[in-house]
LUMRODREN-38836 format. One record per residue (C-alpha): residue in one letter; x, y, z. Coordinates in Angstrom, 1 decimal, padded with zeros to 4 digits. Layout:
<atom resn="a" X="X" Y="Y" Z="Z"/>
...
! end
This chain:
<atom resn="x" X="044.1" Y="038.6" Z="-145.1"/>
<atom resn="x" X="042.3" Y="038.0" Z="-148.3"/>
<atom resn="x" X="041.0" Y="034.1" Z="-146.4"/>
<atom resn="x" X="039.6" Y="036.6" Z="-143.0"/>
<atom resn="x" X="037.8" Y="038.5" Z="-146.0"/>
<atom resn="x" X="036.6" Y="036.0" Z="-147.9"/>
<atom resn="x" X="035.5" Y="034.4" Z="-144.6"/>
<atom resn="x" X="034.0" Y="037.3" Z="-142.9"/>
<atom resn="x" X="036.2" Y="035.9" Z="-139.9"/>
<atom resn="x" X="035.9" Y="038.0" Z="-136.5"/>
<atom resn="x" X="039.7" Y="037.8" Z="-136.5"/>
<atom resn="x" X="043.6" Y="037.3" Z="-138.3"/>
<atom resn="x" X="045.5" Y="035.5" Z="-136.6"/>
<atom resn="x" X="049.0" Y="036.9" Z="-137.0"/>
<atom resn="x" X="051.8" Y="037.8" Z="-135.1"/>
<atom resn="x" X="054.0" Y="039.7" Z="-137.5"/>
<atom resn="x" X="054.2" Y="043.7" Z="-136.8"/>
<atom resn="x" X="054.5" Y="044.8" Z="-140.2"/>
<atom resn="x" X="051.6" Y="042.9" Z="-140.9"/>
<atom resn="x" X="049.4" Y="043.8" Z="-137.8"/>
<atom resn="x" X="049.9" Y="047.2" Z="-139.2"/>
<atom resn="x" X="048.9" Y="046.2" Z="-142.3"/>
<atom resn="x" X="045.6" Y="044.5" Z="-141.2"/>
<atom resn="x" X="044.9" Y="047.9" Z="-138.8"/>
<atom resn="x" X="045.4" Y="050.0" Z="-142.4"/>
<atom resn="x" X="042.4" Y="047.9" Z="-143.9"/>
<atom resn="x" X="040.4" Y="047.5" Z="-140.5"/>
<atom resn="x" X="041.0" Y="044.5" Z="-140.1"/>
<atom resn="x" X="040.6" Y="042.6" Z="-136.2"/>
<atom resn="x" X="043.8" Y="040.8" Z="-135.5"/>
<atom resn="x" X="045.3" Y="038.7" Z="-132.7"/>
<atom resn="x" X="048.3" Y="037.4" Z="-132.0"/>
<atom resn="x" X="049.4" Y="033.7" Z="-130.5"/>
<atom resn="x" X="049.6" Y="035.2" Z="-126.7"/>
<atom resn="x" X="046.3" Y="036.6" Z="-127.3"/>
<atom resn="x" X="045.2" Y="032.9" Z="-128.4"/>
<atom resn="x" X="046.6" Y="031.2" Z="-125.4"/>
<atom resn="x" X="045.0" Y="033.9" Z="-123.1"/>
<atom resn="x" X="041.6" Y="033.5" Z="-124.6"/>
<atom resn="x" X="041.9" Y="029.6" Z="-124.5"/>
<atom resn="x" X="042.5" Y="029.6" Z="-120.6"/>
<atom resn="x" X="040.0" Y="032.1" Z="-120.1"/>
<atom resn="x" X="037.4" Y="029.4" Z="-121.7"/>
<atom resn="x" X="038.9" Y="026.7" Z="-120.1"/>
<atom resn="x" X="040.6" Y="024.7" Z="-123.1"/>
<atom resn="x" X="043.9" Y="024.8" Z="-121.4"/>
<atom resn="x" X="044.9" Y="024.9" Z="-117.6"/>
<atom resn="x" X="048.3" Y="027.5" Z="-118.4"/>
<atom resn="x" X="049.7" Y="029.9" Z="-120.7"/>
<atom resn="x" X="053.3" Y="030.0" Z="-119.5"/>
<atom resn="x" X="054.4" Y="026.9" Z="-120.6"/>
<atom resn="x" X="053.1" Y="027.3" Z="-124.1"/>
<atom resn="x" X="054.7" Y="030.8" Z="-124.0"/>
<atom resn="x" X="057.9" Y="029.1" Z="-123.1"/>
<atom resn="x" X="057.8" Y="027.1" Z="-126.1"/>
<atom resn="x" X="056.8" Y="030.2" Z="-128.2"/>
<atom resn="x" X="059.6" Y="032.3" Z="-126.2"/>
<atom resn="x" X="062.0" Y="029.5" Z="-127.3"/>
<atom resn="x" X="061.0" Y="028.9" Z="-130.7"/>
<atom resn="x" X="061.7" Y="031.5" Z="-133.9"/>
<atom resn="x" X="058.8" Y="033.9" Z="-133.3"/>
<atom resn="x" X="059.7" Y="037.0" Z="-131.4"/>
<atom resn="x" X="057.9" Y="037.9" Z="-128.6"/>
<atom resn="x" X="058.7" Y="041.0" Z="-126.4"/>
<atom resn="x" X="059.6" Y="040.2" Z="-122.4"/>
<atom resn="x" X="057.1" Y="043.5" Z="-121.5"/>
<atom resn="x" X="054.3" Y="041.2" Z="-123.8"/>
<atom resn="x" X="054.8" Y="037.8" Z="-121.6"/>
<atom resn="x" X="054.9" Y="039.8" Z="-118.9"/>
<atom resn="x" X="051.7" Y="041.4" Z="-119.2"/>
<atom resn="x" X="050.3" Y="038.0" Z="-120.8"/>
<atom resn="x" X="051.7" Y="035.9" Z="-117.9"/>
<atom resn="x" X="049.8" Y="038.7" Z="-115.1"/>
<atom resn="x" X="046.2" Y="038.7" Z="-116.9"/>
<atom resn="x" X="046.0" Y="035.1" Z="-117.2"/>
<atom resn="x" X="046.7" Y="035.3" Z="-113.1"/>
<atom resn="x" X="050.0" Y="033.6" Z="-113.6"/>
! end
């Protein structure tokens, strides 16, 4: 948080919940990794989001079924 302050960033990249609350408490923009993916096909930098959110789904990180879900529908997938 202190390198998005320092940076005057538009947003934190972070995908922890205790943290994301965190970030709101200070005002501070956040995003996620689902939210990364989304924007990248939106701007054409990758063709698909569900395959990379099958290697997030499958790695440590935690990511809800109701969140792919939703991710999977606006990217039109």
């Amino acid at each position: 948080m202190l390198l998005y302050k320092e940076m005057a960033a538009d947003y934190l990249l972070i995908d922890d919940k205790r943290g994301r609350k965190v970030a709101k408490i200070n005002q501070i923009q956040t995003i996620g990794s689902p939210g990364v993916l989304l924007q990248a096909k939106r701007v054409g930098l990758i063709p698909a989001v569900a395959p990379l959110l099958r290697l997030i789904a499958a790695s440590p990180v935690f990511i809800g079924v109701d969140l792919l879900q939703t991710i999977l529908d606006l990217a039109g997938e």
